[in-house]
N, C-alpha and C positions, 0 to 999 in steps of 0.2 A: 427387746431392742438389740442386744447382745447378736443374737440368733440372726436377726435382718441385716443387721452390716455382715455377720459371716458371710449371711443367703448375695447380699452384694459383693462383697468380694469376690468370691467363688464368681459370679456372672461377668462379672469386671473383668477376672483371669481370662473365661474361657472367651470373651470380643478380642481380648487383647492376642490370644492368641491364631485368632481369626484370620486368613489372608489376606481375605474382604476388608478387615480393618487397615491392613498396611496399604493395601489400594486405595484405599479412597484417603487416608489419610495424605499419601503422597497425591495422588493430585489434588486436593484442596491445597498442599502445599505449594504447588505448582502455579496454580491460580492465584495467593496471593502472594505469589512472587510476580508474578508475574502484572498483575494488578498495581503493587508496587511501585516497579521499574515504568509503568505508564503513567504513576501519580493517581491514581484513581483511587482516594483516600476512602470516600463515600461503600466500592462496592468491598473493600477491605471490610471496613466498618458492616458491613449486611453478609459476607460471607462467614465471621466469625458467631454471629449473631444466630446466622441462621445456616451452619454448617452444610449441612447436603441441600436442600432447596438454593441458598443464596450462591453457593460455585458452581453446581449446574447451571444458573440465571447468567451468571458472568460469563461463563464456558461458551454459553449458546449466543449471547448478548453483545459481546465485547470481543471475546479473543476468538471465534470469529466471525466477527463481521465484517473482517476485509482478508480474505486468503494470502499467505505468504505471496504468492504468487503476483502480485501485482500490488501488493499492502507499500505505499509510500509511490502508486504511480498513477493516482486517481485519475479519472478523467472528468469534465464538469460534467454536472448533473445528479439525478437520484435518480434509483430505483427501490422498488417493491415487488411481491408478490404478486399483486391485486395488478402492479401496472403490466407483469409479463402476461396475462392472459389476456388482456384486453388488447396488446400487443398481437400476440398469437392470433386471435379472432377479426382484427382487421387485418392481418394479413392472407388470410385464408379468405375472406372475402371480399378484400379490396388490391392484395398484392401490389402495394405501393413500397417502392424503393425506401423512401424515409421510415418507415413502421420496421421495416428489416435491420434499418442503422441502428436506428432507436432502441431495437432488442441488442443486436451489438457490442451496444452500449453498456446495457445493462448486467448480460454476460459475460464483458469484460471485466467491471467492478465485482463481479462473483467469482472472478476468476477462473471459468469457464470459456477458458481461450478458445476450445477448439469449436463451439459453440459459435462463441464472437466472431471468430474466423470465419465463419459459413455461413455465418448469417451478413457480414459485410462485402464478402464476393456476393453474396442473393442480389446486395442493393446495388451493387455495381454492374450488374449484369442488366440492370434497368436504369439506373444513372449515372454513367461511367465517371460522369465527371463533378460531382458532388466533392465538394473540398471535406468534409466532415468524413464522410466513409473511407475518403482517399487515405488522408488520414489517420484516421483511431483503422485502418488496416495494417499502417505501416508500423503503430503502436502494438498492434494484438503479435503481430510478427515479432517485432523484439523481443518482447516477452515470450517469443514459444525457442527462444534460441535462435532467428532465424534471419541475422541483422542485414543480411546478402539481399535477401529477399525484402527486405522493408526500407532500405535504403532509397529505390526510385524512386518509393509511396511518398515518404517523408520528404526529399529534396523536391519532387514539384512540388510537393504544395507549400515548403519553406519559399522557394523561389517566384510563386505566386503569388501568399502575402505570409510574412516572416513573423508577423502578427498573431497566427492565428490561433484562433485554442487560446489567447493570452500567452501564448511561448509556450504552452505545452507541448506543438509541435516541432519548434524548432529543439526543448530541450531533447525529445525521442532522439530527433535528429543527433546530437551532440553525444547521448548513449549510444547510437547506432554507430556511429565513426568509432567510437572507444573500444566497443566490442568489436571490431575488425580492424581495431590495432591500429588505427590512424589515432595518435595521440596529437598531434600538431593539430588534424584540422578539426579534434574536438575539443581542443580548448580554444579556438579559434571562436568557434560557433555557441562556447559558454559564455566567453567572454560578451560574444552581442548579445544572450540572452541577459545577463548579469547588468549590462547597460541599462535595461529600462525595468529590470524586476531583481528582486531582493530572494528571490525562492531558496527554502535551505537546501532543497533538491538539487538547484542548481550550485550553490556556492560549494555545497560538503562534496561534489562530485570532479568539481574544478580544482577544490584541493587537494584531495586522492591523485590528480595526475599533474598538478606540482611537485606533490610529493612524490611521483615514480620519478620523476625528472630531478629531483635533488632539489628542487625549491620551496624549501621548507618556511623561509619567509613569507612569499607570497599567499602559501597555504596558511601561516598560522594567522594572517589579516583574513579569510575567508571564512573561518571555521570562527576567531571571535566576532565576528559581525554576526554569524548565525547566535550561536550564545548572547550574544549583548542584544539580539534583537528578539530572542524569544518570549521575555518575561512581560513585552509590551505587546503582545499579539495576541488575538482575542482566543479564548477558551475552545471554542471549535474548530482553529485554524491551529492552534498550540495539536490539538491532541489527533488530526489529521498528518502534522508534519512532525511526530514525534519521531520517528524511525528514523530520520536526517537528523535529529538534534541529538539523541543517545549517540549514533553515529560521529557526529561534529567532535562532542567530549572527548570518543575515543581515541579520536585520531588528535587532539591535541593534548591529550594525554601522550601517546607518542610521541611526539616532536616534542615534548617539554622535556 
């Protein structure tokens, strides 16, 4: 018995002194830290359980399944694997505008902008005037840095129906003004979306440029509506819109 715990020990030393071991030990760390900060109590619980299988699950599963790059600017809909090929294969034999958006789309949420981008000028080159491609083109544009250029996209079709997208496009719009330094007329254009929707996207955004403007009041009514409204929002919708509600915290942790 004696002998087996030395034989252990001695083994124990030499992982510990593995490099392998500080690798993977800091990213497990990573993951449920990370895991954490999203409330994801459950895959905390299966990553300590199941060390290397359970944080590669979470890795590949969760953190990510929505690329920094566009993480907190979904657009409606789902995508899949299974749907880009059946996508891809009508389009090679049917080459219809809509199947090009529809990939678009899907490229967008993968965050695969330049992808998105090529494939929304395809469907525009066949229906120029599609309010949907019009559109998620002037959203894939913001998001590639490129607010100059997504500006026209965004204002027709705010100007056509201010509705649409459910204010997804008008909030674009509202980022797109901010990001070229027109603060007046993107709080302007927050303000109408915040009229008829509660989005924390839009409230924590509208407070950030209270706050560059020294209205720290107005921001800190914005940012507790988002917090008083999170804890009554459904499970899917909570863990969609978490990136604006850590956000919210922070910024009235500042101001307080």
């Amino acid at each position: 018995m004696f002998a087996i715990s030395l034989f252990d020990l001695d083994s124990l030393q030499h992982v510990i002194k593995s490099p392998w071991f500080w690798v993977g030990t800091a990213f497990q760390l990573w993951m449920v830290i990370d895991a954490i900060r999203r409330r994801e109590w459950l895959w905390v619980v299966i990553m300590f359980v199941f060390p290397l299988f359970g944080t590669f699950w979470y890795f590949f599963t969760v953190y990510r399944a929505t690329p920094s790059a566009t993480r907190g600017f979904e657009l409606p809909g789902a995508h899949s694997r299974k749907r880009i090929k059946e996508l891809q294969a009508q389009i090679h034999h049917l080459d219809k505008a809509h199947h090009y958006s529809q990939l678009g789309d899907i490229y967008f949420q993968q965050g695969k902008l330049d992808k998105a981008e090529s494939c929304y000028r395809s469907a525009l080159e066949r229906d120029p005037q599609d309010i949907d491609t019009r559109a998620h083109l002037g959203q894939c544009l913001l998001r590639r840095k490129k607010p100059a250029e997504a500006r026209p996209w965004l204002e027709g079709v705010c100007a056509e129906n201010p509705k649409h997208d459910y204010g997804h496009s008008l909030m674009g719009l509202a980022e797109t003004l901010a990001a070229l330094g027109e603060t007046d007329a993107a709080i302007a254009v927050w303000q109408r979306v915040t009229e008829s929707h509660s989005y924390p996207r839009a409230l924590v955004q509208l407070a950030e440029l209270h706050m560059s403007q020294g209205n720290s009041d107005l921001a800190r009514a914005q940012l507790e509506e988002v917090l008083a409204d999170a804890p009554h929002t459904p499970a899917f919708q909570r863990k969609r819109e978490r990136v604006w509600i850590r956000r919210a915290r922070k910024l009235l942790r500042q101001i307080e």
